[in-house]
C-alpha positions in Angstrom: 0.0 0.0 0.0 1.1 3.4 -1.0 1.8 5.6 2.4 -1.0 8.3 3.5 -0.6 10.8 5.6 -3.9 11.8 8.3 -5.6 15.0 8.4 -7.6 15.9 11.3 -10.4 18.6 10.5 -10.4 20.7 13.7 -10.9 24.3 13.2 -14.6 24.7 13.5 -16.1 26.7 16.2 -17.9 23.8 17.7 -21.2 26.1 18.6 -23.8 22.9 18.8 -21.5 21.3 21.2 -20.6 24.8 23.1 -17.3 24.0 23.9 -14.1 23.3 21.8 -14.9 19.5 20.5 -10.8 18.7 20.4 -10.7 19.3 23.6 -13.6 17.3 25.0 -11.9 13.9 26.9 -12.9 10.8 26.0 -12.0 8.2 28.4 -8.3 9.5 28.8 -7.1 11.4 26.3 -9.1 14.5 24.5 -11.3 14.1 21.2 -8.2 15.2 19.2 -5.8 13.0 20.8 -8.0 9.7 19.8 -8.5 10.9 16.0 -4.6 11.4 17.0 -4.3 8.5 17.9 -6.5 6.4 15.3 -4.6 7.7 12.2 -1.3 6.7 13.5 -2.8 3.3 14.4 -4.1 3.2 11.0 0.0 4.0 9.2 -0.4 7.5 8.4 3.2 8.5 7.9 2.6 12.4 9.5 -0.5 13.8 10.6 -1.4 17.1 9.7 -4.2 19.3 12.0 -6.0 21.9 10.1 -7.2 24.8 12.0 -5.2 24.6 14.7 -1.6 26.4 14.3 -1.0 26.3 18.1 0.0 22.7 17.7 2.8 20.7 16.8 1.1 19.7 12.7 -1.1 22.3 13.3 -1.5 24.6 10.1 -3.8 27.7 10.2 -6.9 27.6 7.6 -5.9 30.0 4.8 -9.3 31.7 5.1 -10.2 31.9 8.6 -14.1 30.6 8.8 -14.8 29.2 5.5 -15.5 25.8 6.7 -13.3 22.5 6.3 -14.0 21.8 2.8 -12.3 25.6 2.1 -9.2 24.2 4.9 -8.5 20.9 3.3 -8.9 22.0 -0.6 -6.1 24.4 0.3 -4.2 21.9 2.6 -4.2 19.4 -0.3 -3.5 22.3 -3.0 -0.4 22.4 -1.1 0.6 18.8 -1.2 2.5 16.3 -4.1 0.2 15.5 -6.8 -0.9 11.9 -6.5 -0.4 12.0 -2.6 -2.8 10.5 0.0 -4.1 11.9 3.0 -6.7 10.0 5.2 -9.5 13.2 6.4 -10.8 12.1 9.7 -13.1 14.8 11.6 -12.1 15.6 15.1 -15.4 14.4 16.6 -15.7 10.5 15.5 -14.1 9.2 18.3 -15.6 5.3 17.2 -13.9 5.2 14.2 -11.7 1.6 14.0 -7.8 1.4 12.1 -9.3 -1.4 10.3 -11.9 0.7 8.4 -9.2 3.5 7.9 -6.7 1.4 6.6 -9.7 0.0 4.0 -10.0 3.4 2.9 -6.1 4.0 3.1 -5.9 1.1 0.6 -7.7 2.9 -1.8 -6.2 5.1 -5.0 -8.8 7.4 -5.4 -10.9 9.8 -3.3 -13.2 7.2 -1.4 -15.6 7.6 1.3 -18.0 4.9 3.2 -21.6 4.5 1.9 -23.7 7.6 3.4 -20.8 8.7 5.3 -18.9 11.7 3.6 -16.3 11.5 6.2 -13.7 9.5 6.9 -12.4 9.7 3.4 -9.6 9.2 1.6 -8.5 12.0 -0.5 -6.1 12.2 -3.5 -3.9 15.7 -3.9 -4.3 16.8 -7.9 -5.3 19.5 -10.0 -7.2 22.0 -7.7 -10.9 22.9 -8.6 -11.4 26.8 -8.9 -13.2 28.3 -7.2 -13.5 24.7 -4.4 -16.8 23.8 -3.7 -17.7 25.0 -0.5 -20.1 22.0 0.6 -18.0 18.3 1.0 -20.9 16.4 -1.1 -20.4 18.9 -3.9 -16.3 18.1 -3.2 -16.7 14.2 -3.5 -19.1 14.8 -6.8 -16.0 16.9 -8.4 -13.8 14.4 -7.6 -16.1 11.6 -9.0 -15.4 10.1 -5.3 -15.6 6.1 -4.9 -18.4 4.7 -2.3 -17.4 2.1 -0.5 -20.6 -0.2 0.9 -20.2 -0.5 4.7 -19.8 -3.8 6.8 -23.2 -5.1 8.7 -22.2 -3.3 12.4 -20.4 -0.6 11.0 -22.6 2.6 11.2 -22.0 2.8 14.6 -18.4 3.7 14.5 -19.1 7.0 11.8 -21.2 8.8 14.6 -20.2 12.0 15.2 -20.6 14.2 18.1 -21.7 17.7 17.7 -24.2 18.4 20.5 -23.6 17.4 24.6 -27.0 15.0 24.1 -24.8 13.3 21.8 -21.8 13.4 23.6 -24.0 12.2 26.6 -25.6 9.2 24.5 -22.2 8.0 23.1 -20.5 7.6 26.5 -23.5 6.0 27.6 -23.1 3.5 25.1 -19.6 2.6 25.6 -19.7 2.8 29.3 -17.5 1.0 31.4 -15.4 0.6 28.4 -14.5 4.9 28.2 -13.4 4.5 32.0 -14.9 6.9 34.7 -15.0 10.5 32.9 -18.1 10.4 31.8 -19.2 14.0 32.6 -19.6 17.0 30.0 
């Protein structure tokens, strides 16, 4: 397999969840640390963190506000043509290394059946101007749908509101330890 490096999409303001979602904990480490954590499991070779230039990776978004499809169309505008970058959000703390190293195997933009993220993303010839919406994105890219395993949904949840948060830890209690307060 050709080598991928991990991009964590962590610049948004987080309003639903009122509270900066990387730096929720989960268990014990914070949101960011398992996605973190999960790409580096998974063989990313370097992990890059958009929207967050305080932190070692970290890279500012070119246009402060415009939303992650605007931070990783410049990220990747940046990047080798023909290089691949594994695009995990910051709040899907259930994703699995198996299922990111099945999109990691991949030699075109990919994403999981209903899911738009994770995906696997491919650095080429940059779309002007970049869609601002991620469906729109994967369309221009002609992006390849992978079906998802029986059991899988449940590890693509997302977290963007405390009921969530709330719900999700419920779920995996004891297995996320004794923090389980928002």
């Amino acid at each position: 397999m050709q080598g991928f490096s991990g991009v964590i999409l962590a610049g948004g303001a987080s309003r639903r969840m009122g509270r900066d979602k990387a730096g929720i904990k989960i268990g014990q480490q914070t949101m960011l640390g398992r996605m973190w954590q999960l790409l580096h499991l998974s063989g990313a070779t370097r992990i890059t963190i958009l929207g967050r230039p305080e932190l070692p990776g970290g890279v500012p978004d070119r246009v402060p506000h415009a939303g992650p499809v605007a931070a990783l169309t410049d990220f990747l505008a940046t990047q080798p043509v023909g290089s691949k970058h594994l695009v995990v959000p910051v709040d899907m703390p259930s994703l699995d290394p198996a299922m990111l190293r099945t999109l990691a195997a991949q030699n075109r933009w990919t994403f999981f059946d209903s899911h738009m993220l994770p995906l696997l993303a491919v650095a080429g010839p940059t779309i002007s101007p970049p869609p601002r919406r991620l469906k729109d994105l994967l369309a221009d890219k002609a992006a390849h749908c992978l079906p998802l395993k029986t059991g899988s949904p449940e590890t693509l949840v997302n977290l963007n509101t405390p009921d969530e948060l709330q719900c999700w830890r419920r779920s995996r209690w004891p297995r996320e330890g004794a923090s389980h307060h928002v």
